[in-house]
matplotlib code that plots the C-alpha trace (Angstrom):
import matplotlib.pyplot as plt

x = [3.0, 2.3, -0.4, -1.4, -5.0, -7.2, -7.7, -10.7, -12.3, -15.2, -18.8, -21.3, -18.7, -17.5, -14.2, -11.1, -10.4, -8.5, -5.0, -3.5, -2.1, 1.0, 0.1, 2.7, 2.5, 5.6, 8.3, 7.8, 11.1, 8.1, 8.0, 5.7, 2.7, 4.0, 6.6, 3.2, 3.6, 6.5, 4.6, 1.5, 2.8, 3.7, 0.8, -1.7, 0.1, -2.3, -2.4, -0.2, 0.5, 1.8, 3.0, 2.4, 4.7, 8.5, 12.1, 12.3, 9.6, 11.2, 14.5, 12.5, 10.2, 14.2, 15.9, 12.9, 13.0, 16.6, 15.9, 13.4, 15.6, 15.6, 12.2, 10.3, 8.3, 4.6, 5.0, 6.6, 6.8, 5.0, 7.4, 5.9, 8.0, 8.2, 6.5, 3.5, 3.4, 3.5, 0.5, 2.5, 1.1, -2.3, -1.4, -4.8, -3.5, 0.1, -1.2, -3.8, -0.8, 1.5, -1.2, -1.6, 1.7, 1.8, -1.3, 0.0, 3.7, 2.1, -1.1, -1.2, -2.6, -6.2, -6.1, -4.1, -3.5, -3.2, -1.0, -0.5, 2.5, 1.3, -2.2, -4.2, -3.6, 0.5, 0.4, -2.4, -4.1, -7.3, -6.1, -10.2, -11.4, -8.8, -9.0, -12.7, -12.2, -9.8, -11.5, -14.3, -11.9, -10.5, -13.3, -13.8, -10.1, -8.9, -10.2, -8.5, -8.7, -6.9, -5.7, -2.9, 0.3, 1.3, 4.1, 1.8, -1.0, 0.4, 2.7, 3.8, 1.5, -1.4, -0.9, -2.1, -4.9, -5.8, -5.6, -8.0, -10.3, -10.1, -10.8, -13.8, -16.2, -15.6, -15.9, -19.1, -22.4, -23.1, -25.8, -26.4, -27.1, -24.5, -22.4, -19.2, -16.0, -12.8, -9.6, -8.6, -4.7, -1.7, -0.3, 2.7, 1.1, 2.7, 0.6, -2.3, -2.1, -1.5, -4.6, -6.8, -6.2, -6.6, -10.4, -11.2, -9.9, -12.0, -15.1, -15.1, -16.3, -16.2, -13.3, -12.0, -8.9, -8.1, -6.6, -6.6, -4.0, -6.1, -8.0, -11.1, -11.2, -12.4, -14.1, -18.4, -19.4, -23.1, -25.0, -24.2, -20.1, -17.6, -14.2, -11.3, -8.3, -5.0, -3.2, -3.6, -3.5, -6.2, -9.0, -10.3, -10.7, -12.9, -14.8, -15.3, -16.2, -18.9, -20.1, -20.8, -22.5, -19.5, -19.5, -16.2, -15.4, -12.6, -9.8, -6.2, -3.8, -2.3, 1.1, 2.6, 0.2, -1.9, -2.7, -3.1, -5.3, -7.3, -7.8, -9.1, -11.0, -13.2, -13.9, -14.8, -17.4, -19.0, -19.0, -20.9, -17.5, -17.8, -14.5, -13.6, -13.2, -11.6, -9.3, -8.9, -7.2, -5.7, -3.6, -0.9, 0.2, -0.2, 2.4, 4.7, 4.7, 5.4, 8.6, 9.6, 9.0, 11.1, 14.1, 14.4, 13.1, 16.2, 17.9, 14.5, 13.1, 13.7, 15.2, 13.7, 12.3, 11.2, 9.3, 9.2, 6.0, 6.2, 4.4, 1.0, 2.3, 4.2, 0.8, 0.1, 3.7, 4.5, 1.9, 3.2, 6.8, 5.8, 2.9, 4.6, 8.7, 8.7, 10.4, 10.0, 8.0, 9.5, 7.8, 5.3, 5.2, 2.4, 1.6, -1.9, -4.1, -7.6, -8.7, -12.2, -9.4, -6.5, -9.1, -8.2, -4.0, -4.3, -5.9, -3.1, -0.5, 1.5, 0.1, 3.4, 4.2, 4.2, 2.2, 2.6, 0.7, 2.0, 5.7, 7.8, 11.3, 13.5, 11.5, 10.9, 15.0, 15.4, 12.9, 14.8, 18.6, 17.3, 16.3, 19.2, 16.5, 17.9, 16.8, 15.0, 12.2, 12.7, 12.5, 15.7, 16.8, 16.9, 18.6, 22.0, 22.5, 21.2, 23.9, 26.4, 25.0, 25.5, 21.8, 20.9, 18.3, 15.5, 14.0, 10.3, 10.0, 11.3, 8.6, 6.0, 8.0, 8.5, 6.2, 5.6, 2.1, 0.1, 1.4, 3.9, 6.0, 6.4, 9.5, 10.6, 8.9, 10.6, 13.8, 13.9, 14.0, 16.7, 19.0, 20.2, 20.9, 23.0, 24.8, 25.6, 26.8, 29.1, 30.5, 31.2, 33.5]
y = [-25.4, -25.6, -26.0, -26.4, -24.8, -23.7, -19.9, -18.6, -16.1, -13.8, -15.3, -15.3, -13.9, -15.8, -16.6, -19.1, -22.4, -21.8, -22.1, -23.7, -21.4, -22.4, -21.2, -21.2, -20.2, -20.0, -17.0, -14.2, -11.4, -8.2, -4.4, -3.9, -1.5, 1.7, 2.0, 2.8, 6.3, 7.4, 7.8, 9.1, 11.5, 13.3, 12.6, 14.1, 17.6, 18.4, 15.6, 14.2, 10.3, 10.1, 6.3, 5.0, 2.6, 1.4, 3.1, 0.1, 1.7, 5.0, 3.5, 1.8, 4.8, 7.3, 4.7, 4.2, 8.0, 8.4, 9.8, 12.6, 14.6, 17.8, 18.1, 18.5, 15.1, 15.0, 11.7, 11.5, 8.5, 8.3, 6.4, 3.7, 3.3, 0.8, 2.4, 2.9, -0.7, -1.7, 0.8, 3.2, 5.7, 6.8, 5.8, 8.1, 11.0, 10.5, 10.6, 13.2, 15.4, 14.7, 14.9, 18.6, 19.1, 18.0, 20.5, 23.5, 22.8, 22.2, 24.2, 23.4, 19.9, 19.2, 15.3, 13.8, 9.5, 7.6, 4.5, 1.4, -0.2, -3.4, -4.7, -3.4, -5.6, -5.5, -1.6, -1.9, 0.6, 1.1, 3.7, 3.7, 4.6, 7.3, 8.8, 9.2, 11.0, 13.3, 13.6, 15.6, 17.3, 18.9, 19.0, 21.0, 22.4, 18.3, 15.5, 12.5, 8.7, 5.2, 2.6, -0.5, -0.6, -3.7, -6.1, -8.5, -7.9, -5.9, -6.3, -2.9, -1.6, -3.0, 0.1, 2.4, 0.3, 0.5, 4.6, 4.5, 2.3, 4.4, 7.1, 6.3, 6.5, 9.9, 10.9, 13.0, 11.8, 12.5, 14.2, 15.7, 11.8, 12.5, 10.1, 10.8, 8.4, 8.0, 6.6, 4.9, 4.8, 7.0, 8.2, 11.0, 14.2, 13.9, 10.3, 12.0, 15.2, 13.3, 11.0, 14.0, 15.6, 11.8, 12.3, 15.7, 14.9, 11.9, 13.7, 11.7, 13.9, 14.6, 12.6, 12.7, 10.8, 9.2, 10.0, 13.3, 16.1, 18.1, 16.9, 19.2, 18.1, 14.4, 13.0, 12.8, 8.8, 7.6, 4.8, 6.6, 6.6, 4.4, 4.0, 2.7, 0.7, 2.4, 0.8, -3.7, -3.7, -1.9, -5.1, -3.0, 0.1, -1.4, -3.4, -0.2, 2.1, -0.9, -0.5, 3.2, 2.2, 3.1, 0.6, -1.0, -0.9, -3.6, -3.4, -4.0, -1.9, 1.2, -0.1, 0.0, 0.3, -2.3, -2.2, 2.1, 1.2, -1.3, 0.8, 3.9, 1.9, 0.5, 4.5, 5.2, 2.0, 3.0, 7.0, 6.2, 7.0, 6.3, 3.7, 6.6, 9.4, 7.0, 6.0, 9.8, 10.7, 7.6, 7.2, 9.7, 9.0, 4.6, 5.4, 7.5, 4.6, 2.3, 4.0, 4.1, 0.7, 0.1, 0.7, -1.7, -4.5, -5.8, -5.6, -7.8, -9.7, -13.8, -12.7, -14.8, -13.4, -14.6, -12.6, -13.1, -12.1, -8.2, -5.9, -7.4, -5.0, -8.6, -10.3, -6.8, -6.6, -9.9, -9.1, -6.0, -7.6, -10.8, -9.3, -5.8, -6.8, -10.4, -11.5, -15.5, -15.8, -18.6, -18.0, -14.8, -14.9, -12.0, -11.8, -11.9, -12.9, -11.1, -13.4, -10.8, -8.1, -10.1, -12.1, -9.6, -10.1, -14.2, -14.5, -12.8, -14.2, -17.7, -21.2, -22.3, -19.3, -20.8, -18.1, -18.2, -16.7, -16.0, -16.9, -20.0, -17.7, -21.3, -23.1, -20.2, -19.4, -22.6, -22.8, -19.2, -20.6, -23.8, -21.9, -18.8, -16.3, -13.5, -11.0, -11.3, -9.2, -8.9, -6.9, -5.5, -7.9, -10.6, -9.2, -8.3, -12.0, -13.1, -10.8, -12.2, -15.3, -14.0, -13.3, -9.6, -8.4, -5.6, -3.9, -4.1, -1.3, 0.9, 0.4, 1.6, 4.9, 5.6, 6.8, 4.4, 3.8, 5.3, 5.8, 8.9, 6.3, 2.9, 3.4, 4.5, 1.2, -0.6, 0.8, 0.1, -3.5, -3.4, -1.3, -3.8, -6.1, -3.6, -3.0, -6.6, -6.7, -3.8, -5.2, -8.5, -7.0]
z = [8.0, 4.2, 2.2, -1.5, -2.1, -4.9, -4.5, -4.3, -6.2, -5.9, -4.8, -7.8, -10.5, -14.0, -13.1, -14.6, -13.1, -9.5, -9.5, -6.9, -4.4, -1.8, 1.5, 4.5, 8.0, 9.8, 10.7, 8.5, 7.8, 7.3, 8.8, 10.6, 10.2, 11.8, 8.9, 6.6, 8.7, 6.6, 3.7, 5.2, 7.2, 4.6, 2.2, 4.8, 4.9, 8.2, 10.3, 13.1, 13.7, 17.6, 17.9, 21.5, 22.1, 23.6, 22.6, 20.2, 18.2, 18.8, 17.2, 14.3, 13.2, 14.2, 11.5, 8.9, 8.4, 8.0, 4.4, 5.7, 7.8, 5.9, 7.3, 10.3, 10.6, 11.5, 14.0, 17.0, 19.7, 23.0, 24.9, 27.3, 30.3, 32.8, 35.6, 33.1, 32.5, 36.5, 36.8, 38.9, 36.6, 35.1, 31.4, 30.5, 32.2, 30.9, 27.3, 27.8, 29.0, 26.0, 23.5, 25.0, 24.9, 21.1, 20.2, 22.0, 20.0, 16.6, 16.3, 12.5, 13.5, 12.4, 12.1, 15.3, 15.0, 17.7, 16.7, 18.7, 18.3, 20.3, 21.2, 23.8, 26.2, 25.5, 26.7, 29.1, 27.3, 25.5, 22.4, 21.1, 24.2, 24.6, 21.3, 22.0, 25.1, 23.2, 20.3, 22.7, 24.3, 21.0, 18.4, 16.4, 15.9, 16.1, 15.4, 17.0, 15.6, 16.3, 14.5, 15.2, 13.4, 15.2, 13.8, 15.7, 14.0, 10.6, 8.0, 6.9, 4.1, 6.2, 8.5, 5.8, 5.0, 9.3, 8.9, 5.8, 7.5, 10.6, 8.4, 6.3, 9.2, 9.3, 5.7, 5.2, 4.4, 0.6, 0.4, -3.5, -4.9, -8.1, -9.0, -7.9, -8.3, -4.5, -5.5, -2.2, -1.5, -0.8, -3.9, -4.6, -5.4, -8.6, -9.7, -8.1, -10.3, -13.4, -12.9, -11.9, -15.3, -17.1, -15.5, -15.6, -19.7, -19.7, -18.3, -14.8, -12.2, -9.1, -8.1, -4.6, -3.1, -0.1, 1.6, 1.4, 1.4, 3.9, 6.7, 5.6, 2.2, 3.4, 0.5, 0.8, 0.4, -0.2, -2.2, -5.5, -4.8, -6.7, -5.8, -7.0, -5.0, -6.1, -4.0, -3.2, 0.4, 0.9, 2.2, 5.1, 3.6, 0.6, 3.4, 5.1, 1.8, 0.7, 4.2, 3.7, 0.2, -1.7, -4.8, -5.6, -9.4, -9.6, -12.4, -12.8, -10.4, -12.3, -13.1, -16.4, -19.4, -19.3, -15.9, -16.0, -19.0, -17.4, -14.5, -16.5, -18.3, -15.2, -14.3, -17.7, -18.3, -14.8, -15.6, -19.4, -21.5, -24.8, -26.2, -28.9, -26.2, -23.7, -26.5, -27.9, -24.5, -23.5, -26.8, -26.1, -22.8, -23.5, -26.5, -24.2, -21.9, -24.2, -25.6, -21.6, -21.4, -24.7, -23.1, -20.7, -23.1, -23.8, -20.0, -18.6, -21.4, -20.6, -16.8, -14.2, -10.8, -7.1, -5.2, -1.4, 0.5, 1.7, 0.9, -1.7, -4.1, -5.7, -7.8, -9.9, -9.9, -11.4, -13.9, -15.4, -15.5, -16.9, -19.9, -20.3, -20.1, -20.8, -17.4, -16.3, -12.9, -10.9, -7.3, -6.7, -2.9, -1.2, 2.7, 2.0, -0.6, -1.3, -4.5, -5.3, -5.4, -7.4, -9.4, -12.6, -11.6, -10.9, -14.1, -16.1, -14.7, -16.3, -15.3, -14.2, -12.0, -8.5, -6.1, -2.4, 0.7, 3.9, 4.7, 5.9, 5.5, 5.1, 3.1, 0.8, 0.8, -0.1, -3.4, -4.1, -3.6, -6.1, -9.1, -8.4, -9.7, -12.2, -9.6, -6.1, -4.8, -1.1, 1.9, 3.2, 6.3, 3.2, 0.7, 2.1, 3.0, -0.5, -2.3, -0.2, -1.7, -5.4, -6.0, -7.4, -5.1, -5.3, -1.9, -2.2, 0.2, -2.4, -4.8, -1.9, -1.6, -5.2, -7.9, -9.9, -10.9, -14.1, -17.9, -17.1, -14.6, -16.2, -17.5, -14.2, -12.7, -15.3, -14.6, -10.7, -11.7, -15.1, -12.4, -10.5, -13.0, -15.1, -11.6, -11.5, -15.0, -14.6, -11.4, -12.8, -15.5]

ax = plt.figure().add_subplot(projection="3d")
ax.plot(x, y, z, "-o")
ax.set_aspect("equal")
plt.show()
């Protein structure tokens, strides 16, 4: 099914005219939401996600984190077996014995995760109700939560966004009235760092992330909290954080310069920052990114790009390529579409760039294979058969696991993209 429809954008704002929007709904070629687990697990150096699911899942989450061998992993599966599903065994007293199991192994664990890989009634198994029970049975030393990373329900970044959400409940009441500013989203401890010194420079203080390294350190929320979405996928989590009276301070996402600036920027107006101070320690590091982003002028400038739908990072993405390297949108395809969140993006990006929600995988490898893009954002199961095809592909799943957003790492986002292309040049000779 496909449809043509004005996007919206946020109720009561100024906004542009709405462009229209292509929205399909037919088979989709996503992760699904347990694969979020492989950067989380080790973002959250203290907490445990225990998948309960089927060996498939096993398999998936065994192959996913190929990469991470070198280290013990903080997840594990909970493997449903028949005989659970045909009720020949208390599922309840099953878990309850693993999750024992688990604690008594790994005594280090202070934040345990439930994860369903199917819906409740798929597994015959309420995981709320059972994280509840546990959660009693283990407080203080553990606290035990649920959320869904079903590819039913989830494409894969939306599993981090169902951990935050499950999360903010349990953030502590702030209780001193200051203002104090969350950045929601996983980032690498290295893009954290960085933009912890950009506001404690800036004068932006107290600033908390989420989530957190350490599952003590959860970050207080109250009426006088603001936060900031690093990462695009993050609906529920904002929903969640307005719910708590967190105020939202929308921007640009941080990648490349315009969009770290923009970003900064939103922290600053809110915090009181004067423009010369904001400007006085901003200039360095937007110069340093420039020069990163020099480099790779020449490789993307004119190159034309198609983004299928994976993982909502494409709109911001799109952006940055199009304004900062000069690159020719043909399609910008995203799973989901939040238009209050994107409103900043949408309006940057070219009036003819066709943008797309949701999937129809055929129609959309068709609109690709017609215009023969210069380079193809995609998820993995599509970009082996489109090199086969001749067409110079990028994972997108890549750009989740790298660092890449903030001043010190446009170059290198930059360079993730002018890669493959220089690959295909060399090839070709």
């Amino acid at each position: 099914m496909t449809q043509l429809i004005p996007s919206a954008t946020q109720s009561g704002s100024a906004a542009p005219p709405a462009r229209a929007v292509l929205r399909e709904r037919g088979q989709r070629e996503v992760f699904c939401g347990l694969t979020s687990i492989m950067w989380l697990h080790r973002k959250m150096q203290d907490a445990f996600f225990l998948i309960v699911g089927s060996r498939t899942c096993a398999h998936l989450m065994q192959s996913a984190a190929g990469v991470m061998i070198f280290a013990e992993p903080r997840f594990a599966t909970a493997i449903i077996e028949e005989r659970d599903l045909a009720g020949m065994a208390d599922m309840n007293e099953e878990l309850g014995k693993t999750v024992a199991r688990l604690l008594e192994r790994r005594p280090e664990i202070k934040l345990l995760f439930l994860v369903g890989s199917c819906p409740s009634e798929v597994i015959k198994l309420d995981l709320g109700r059972a994280a509840e029970r546990l959660s009693k049975t283990y407080a203080p030393q553990v606290r035990i939560l649920n959320y869904s990373g079903s590819g039913i329900e989830t494409t894969f970044t939306q599993g981090e966004d169902a951990c935050l959400t499950a999360l903010v409940p349990e953030l502590p009441e702030d209780t001193k009235g200051a203002t104090a500013l969350i950045v929601a989203g996983a980032l690498a401890d290295i893009v954290e760092d960085q933009f912890a010194r950009m506001f404690d420079a800036l004068g932006i203080g107290p600033v908390h992330f989420l989530p957190s390294r350490r599952a003590g350190a959860l970050p207080p929320v109250g009426p006088n909290t603001k936060f900031l979405l690093a990462q695009p996928w993050l609906r529920d989590t904002a929903r969640s954080l307005e719910a708590r009276g967190a105020v939202h301070l929308p921007a640009l996402f941080p990648y490349g310069a315009e969009g770290t600036t923009a970003w900064l920027k939103a922290a600053a107006d809110a915090f009181g920052i004067s423009p010369e101070r904001f400007h006085a320690v901003t200039e360095m590091p937007r110069a340093r990114a420039a020069r990163g982003l020099a480099r790779y002028q020449e490789t993307l400038a004119g190159k034309s790009l198609f983004c299928f739908p994976d993982s909502q990072i494409e709109v911001p993405l799109a952006r940055f390529l199009s304004r900062e390297l000069g690159m020719r949108l043909e399609e910008v395809g995203t799973p989901y579409l939040h238009a209050a969140h994107m409103a900043g993006e949408l309006a940057l990006l070219p009036a003819d760039a066709r943008i797309s929600e949701g999937q129809d995988v055929d129609l959309q490898l068709d609109r690709c294979r017609d215009v023969r893009p210069d380079i193809t954002l995609c998820g993995m199961g599509l970009a082996n058969p489109l090199e086969r095809e001749g067409l110079t592909t990028k994972w997108s799943i890549e750009l989740v696991f790298t660092p890449i957003q903030g001043y010190e790492q446009a170059g290198d986002l930059a360079e993730l993209f002018a890669r493959p292309l220089v690959r295909r040049t060399r090839l070709a000779v």
